[in-house]
Backbone bond lengths (Angstrom), bond angles and torsions (degrees), N, CA, C in turn:
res aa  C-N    CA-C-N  psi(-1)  N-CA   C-N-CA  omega(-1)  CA-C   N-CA-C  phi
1 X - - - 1.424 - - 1.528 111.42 -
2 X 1.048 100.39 151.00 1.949 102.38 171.75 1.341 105.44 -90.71
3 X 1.279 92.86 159.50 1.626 114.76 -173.36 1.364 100.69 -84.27
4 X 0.948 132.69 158.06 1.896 153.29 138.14 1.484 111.49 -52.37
5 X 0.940 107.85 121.70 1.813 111.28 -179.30 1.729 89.00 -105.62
6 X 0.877 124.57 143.47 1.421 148.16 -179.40 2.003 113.63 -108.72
7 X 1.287 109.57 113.45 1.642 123.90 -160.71 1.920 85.97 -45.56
8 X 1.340 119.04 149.16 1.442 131.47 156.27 1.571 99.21 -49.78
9 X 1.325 97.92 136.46 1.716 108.95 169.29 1.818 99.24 -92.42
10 X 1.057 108.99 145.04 1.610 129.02 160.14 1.856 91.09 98.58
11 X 1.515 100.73 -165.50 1.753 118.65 167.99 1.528 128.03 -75.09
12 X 0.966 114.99 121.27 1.835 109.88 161.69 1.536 96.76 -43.44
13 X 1.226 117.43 174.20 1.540 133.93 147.36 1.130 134.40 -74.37
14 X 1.822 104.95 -19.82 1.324 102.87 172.10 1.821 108.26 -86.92
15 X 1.560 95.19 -35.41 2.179 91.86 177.34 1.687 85.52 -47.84
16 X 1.128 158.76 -63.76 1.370 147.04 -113.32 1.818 99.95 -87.09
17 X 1.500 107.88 -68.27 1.074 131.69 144.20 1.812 110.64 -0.71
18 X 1.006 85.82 -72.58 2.215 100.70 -170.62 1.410 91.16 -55.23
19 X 1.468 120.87 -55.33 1.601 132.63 -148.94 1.643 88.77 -80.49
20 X 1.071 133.72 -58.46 1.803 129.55 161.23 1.804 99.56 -13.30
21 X 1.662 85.38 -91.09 1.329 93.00 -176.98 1.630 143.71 -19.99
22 X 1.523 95.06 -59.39 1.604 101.27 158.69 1.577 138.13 -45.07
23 X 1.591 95.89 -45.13 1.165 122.40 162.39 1.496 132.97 -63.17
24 X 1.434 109.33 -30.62 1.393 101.53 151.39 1.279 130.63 -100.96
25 X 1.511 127.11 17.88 1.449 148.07 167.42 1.325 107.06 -91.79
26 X 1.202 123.92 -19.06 1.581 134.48 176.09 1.698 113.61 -78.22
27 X 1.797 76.96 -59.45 1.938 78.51 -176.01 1.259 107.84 -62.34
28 X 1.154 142.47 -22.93 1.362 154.76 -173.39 1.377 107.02 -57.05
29 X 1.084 107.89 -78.06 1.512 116.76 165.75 1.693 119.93 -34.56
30 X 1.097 104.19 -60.53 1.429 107.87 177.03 1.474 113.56 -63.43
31 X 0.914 134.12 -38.18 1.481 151.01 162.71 1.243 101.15 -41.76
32 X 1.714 126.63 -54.40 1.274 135.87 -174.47 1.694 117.48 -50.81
33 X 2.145 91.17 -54.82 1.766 102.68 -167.14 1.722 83.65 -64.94
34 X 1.111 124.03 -55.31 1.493 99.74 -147.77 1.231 125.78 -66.96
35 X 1.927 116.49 -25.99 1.690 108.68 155.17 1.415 114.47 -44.59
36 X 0.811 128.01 -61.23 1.382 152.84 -155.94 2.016 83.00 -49.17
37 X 1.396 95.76 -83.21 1.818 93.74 174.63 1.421 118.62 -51.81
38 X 0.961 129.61 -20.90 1.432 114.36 159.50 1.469 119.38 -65.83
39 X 1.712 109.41 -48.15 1.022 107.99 -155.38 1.811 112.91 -65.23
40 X 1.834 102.89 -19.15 1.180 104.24 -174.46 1.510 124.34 -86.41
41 X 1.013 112.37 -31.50 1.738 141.77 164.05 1.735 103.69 -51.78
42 X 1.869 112.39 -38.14 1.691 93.53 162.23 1.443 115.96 -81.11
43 X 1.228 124.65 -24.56 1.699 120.62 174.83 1.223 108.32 -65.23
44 X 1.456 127.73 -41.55 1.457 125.14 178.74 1.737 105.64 -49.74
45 X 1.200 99.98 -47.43 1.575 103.20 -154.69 1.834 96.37 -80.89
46 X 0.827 116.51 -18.54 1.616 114.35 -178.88 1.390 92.68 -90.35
47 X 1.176 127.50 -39.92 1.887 119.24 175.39 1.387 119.49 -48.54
48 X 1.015 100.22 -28.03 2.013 132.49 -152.47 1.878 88.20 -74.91
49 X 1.920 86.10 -67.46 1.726 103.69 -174.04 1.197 106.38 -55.36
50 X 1.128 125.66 -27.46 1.966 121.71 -153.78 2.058 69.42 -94.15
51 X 0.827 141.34 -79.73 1.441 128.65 -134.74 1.570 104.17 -85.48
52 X 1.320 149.53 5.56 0.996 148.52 114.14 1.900 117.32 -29.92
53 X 1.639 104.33 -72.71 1.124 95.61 -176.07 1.950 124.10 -52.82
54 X 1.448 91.24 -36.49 1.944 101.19 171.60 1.429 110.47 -41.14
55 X 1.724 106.34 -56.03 1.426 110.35 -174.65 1.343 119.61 -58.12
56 X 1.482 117.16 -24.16 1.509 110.11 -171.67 1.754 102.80 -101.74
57 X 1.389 114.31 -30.87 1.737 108.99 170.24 1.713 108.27 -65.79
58 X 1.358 133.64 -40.43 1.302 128.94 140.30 1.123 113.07 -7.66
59 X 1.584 101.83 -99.70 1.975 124.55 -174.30 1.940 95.28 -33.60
60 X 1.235 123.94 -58.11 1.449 108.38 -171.88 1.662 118.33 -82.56
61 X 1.074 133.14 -24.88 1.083 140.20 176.09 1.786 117.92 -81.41
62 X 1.159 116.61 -4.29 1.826 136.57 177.57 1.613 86.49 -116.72
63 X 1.226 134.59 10.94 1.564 122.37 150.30 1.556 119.15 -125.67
64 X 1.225 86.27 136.79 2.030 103.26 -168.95 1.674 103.25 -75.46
65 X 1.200 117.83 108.54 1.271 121.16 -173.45 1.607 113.93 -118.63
66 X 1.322 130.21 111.31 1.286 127.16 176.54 1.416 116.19 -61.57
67 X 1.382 108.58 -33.98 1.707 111.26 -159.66 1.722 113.73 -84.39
68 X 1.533 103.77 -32.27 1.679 99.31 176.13 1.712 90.87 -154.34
69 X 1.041 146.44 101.07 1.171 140.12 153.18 0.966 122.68 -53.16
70 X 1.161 139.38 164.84 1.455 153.29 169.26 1.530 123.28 -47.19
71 X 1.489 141.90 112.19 1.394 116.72 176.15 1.718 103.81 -61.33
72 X 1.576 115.77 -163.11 1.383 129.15 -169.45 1.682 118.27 -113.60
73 X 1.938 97.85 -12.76 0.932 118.68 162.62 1.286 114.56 -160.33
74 X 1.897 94.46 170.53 2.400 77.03 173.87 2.049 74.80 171.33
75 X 1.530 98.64 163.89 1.328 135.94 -172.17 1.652 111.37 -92.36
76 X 1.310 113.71 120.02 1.450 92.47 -178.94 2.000 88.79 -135.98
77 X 1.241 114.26 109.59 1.178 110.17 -175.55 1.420 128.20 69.90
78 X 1.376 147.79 -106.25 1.576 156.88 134.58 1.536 99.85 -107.13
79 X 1.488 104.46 71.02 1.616 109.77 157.51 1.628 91.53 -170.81
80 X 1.363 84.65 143.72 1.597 91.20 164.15 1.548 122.60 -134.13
81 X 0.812 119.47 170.93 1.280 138.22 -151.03 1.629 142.40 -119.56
82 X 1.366 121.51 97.42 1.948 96.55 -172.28 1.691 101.76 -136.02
83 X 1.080 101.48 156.66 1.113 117.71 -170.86 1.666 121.89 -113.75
84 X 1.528 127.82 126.72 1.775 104.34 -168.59 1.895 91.91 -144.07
85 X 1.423 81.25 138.70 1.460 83.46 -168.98 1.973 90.63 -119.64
86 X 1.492 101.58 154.03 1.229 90.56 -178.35 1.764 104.12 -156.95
87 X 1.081 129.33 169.78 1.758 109.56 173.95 1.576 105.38 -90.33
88 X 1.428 117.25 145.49 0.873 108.09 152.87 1.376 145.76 -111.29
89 X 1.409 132.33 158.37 1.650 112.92 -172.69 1.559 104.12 -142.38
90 X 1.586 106.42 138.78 0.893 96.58 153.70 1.520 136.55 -159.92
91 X 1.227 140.68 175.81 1.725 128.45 -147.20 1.355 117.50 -48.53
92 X 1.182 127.63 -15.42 1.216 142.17 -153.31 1.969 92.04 -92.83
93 X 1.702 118.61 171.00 1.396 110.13 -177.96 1.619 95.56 -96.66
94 X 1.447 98.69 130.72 1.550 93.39 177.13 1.667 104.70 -110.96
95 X 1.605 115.90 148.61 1.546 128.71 -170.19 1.490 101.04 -92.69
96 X 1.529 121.36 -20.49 1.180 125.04 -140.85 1.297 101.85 -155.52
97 X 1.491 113.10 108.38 1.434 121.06 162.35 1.597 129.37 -31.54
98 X 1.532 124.30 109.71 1.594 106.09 -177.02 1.199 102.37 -113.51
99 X 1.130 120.99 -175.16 1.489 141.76 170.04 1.668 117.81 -177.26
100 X 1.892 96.89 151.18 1.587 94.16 -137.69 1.670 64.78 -102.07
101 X 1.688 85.09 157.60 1.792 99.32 173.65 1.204 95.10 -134.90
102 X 1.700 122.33 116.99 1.328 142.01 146.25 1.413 143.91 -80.81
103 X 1.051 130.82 100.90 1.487 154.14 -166.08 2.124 106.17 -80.08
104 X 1.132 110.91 97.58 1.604 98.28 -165.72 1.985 81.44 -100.22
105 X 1.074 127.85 178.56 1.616 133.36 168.96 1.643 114.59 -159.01
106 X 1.144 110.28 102.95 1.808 108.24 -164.72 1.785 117.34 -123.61
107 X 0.596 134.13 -178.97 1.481 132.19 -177.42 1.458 108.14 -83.16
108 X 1.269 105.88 -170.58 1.724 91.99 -161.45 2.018 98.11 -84.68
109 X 1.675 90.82 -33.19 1.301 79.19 -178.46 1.792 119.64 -80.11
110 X 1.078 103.90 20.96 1.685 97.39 166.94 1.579 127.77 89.87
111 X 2.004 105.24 -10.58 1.542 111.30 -160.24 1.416 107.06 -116.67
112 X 2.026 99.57 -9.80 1.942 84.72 165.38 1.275 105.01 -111.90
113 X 1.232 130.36 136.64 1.314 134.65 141.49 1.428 121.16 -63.20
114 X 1.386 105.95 119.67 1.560 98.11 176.29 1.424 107.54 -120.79
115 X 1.340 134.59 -17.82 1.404 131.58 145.69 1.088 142.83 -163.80
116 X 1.423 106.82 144.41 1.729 90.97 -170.89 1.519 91.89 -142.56
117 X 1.916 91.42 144.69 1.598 117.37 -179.25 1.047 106.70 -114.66
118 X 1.494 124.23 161.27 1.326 135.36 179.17 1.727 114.84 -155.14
119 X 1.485 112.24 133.62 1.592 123.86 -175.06 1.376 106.40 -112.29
120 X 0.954 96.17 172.35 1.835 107.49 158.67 1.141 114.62 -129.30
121 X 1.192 141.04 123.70 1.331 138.84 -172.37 1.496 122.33 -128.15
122 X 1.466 127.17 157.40 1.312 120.38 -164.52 1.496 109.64 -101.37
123 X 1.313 140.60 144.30 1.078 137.08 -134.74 1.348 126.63 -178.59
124 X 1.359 128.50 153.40 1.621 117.85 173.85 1.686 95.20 -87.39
């Protein structure tokens, strides 16, 4: 009669191997989403900063101030900043002098725009 062979107790090297493998195809991935969520959560938050600061160089630069006006540009942290004022006109009869006030907000080095606002304001 033949004997009964009885299954190996424990792992091959290659099951171990495979189970490695997976395991570092996993962390990988996960490793991946979470740069990825970081990386987007800092653009949010610098979008956030750049359009805050627009709103308030706006708010001061759309007011006529004798005592310190507004410069045309300026540094506020790693963002910078310009300001363009210009008249505006248009076909329609206007009672009241306007002029458009633009708020641009860019990185320090100058090549992202991250926001820019614009008013119309009443004016000499």
């Amino acid at each position: 009669m033949r004997e009964r062979r009885s299954p190996p107790n424990g792992f091959l090297l290659v099951e171990a191997l495979f189970a490695f493998a997976i395991v570092a195809m996993m962390s990988a991935l996960v490793y991946l989403t979470v740069s990825q969520v970081s990386h987007t959560t800092r653009t949010v938050l610098e979008r956030r900063s750049a359009l805050l600061l627009a709103r308030s160089v706006l708010a001061a630069a759309s007011v006529e101030s004798r005592s310190k006006p507004i410069s045309r540009t300026g540094i506020d942290g790693n963002l910078a900043w310009s300001v363009a004022i210009e008249s505006y006109r248009s076909d329609e009869v206007e009672m009241v002098p306007l002029r458009k006030v633009s708020v641009t907000i860019t990185d320090l080095s100058g090549q992202i725009r991250l926001a820019q606002l614009s008013t119309l304001v009443a004016g000499q």
